[in-house]
C-alpha positions in Angstrom: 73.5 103.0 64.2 70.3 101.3 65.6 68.9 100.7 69.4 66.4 98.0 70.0 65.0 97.9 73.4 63.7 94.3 74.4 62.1 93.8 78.0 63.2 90.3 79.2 61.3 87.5 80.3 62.6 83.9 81.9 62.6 82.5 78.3 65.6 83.2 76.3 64.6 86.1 73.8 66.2 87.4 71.1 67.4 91.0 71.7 68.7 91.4 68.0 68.8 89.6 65.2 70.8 90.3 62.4 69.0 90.6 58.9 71.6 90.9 56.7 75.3 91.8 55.8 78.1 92.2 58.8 76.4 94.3 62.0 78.8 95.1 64.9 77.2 94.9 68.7 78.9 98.3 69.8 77.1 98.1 73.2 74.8 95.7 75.4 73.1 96.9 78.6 70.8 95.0 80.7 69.1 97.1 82.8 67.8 96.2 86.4 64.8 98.8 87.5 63.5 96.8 90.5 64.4 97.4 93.8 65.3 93.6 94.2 68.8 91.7 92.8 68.6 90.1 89.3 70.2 87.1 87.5 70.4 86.9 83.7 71.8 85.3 81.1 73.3 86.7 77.7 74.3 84.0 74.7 75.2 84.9 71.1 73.8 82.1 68.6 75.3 81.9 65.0 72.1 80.9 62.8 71.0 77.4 62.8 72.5 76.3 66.0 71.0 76.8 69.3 70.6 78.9 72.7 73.3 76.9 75.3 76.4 75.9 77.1 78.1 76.3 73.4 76.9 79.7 73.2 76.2 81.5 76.3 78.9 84.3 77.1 77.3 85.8 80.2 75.6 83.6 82.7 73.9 83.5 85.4 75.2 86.8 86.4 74.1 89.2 88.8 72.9 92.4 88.6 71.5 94.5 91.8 68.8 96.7 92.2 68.7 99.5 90.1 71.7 98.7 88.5 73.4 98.0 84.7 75.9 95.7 83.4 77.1 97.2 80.6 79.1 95.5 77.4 81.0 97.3 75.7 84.9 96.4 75.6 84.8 94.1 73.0 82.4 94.6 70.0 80.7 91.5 68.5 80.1 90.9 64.7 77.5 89.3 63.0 78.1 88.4 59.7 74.7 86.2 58.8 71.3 86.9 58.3 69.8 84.6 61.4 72.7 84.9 63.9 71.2 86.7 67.2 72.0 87.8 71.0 69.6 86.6 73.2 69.2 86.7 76.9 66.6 86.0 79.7 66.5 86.6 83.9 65.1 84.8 86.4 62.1 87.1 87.2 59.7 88.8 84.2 59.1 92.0 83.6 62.5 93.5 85.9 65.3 93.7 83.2 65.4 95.5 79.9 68.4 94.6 77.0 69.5 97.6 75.5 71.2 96.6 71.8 73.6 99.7 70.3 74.1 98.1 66.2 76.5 99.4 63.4 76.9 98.3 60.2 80.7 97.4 59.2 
């Protein structure tokens, strides 16, 4: 198991790429730590194709002060080197992704 901690910005980021073999998203939390309500947006892009409306599986959702929306019902696999979760908000520097990883 592996955690990688990204702060967001307004840009879509990657939050986790996957190097290589089949990796299994156990858990996604997007953390709000400001005292103010937050929107972001969460996509999962299969390598080579791009961050939008064909990928995105959380947006524009909102998350209120010092709150967390947490992921974890359904676990998402990447099987290719390249294919990534990425996500962004609307205001830097007040959400951080939280990505739990297993190998399967």
């Amino acid at each position: 198991m592996a955690i990688f901690n990204t702060p967001l910005t307004t840009t879509p980021t990657s939050i986790f790429t996957n190097v290589s073999g089949n990796t299994a998203i156990s858990t996604v939390h997007l953390c709000n730590y400001t005292g103010t309500t937050q929107i972001a947006n969460l996509w999962v892009v299969p390598n080579a194709a791009v961050v939008g409306s064909g990928t995105i599986i959380y947006s524009n959702v909102t998350i209120t002060p010092y709150n967390t929306l947490i992921m974890s019902v359904e676990k998402i696999i990447l099987s290719t080197a390249g294919d990534a979760i990425v996500a962004n908000c609307n205001t830097a520097g007040t959400i951080t992704a939280t990505v739990s990883t297993i190998g399967v």
